[in-house]
Residue frames as qw, qx, qy, qz and C-alpha x, y, z in Angstrom:
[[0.096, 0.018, -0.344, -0.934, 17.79, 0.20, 28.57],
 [0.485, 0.322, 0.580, -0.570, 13.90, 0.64, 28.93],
 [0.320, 0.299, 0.861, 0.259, 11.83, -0.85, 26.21],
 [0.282, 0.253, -0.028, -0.925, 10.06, 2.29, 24.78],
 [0.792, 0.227, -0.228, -0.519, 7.85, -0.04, 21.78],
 [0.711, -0.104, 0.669, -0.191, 6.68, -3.45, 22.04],
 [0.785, 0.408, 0.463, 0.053, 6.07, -4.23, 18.82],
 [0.177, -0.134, 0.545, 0.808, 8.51, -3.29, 14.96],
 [0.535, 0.506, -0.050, -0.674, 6.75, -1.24, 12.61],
 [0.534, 0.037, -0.721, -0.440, 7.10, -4.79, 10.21],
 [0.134, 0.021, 0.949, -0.284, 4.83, -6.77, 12.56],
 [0.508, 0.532, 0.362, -0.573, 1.93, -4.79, 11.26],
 [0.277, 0.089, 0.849, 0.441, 0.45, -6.18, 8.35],
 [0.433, 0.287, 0.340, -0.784, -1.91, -4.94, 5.86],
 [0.906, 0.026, -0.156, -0.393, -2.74, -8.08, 4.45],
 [0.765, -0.368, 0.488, -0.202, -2.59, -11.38, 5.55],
 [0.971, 0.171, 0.118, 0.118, -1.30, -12.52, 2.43],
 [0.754, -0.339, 0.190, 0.530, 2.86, -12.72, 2.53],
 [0.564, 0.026, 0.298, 0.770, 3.47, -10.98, -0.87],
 [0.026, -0.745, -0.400, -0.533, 0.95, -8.24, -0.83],
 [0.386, -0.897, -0.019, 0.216, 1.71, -7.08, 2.61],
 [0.588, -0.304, 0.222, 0.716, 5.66, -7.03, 1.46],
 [0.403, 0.169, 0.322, 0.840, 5.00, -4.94, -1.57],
 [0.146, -0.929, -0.221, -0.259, 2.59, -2.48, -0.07],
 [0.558, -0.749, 0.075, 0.349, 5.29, -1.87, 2.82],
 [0.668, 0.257, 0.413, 0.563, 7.36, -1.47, -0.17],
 [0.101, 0.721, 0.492, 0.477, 5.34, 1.26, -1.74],
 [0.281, -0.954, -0.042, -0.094, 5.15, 3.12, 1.45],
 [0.618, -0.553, 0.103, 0.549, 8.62, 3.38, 1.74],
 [0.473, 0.162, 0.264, 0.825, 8.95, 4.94, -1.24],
 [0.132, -0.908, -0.355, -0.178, 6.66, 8.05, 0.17],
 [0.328, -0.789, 0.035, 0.518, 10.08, 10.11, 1.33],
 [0.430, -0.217, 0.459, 0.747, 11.27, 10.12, -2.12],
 [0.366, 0.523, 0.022, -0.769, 8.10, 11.33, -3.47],
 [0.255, 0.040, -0.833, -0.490, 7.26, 8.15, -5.73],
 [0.346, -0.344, -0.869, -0.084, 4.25, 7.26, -3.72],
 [0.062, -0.401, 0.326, -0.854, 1.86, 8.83, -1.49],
 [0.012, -0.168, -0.950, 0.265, -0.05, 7.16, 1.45],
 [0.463, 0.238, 0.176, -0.836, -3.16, 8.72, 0.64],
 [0.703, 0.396, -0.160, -0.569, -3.42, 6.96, -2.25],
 [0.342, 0.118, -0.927, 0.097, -1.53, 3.44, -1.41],
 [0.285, 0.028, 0.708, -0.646, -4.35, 3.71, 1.53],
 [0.612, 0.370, -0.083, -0.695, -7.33, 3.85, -1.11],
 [0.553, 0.344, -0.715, -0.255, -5.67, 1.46, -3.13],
 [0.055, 0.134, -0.899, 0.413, -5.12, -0.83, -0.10],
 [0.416, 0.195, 0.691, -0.558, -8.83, -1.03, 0.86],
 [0.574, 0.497, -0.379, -0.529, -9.54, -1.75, -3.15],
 [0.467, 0.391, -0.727, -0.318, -8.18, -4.96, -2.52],
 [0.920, -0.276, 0.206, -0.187, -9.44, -8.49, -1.21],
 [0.565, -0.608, 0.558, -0.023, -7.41, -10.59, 0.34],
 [0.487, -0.015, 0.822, 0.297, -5.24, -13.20, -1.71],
 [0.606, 0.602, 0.515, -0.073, -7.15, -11.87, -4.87],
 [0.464, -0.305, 0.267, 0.788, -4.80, -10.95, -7.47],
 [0.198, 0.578, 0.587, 0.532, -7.09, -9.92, -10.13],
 [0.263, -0.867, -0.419, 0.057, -8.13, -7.16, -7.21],
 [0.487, -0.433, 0.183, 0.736, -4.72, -6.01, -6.58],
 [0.321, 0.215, 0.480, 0.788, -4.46, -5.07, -10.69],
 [0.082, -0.770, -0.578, -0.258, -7.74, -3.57, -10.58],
 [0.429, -0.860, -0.146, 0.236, -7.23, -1.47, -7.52],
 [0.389, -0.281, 0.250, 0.841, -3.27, -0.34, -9.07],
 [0.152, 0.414, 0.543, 0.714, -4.71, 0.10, -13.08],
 [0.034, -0.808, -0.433, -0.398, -7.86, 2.63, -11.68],
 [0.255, -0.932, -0.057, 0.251, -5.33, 4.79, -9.74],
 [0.401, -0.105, 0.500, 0.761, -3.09, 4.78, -12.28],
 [0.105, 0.510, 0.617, 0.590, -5.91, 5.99, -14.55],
 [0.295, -0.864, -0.343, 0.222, -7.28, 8.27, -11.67],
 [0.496, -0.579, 0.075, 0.643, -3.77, 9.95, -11.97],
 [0.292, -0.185, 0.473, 0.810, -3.33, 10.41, -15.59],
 [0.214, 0.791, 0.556, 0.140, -7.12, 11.97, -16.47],
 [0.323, 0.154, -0.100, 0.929, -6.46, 15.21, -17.11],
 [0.067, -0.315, -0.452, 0.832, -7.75, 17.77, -14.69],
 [0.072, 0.593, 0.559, 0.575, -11.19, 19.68, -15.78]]
């Protein structure tokens, strides 16, 4: 059988630290059921430094709060 892809789609990482890459890949799996959407897990994702958990909250709590202004 020919080898079509070199690499699994878990080898990519978007971060380097162990439990933040596992629970973004998380997140984006829930984008076929319509709990998540990669626009905004992308945003969020570049909201956070690396290993910085205080960044993580930050970056979840102001798109949570992005989501639930109401519209003007």
């Amino acid at each position: 059988m020919t080898e079509i892809f070199k690499k699994h789609w878990s080898e990519y990482k978007y971060s380097k630290n162990m439990l933040q890459d596992a629970l973004i890949k998380h997140v984006m799996d829930l984008m076929p059921y319509r709990m998540s959407d990669e626009g905004e897990v992308l945003e969020i994702i570049m909201n956070i430094k690396e290993s910085d958990e205080q960044s993580w909250i930050n970056a979840w709590s102001n798109m949570a709060a992005k989501l639930t202004e109401p519209c003007a």
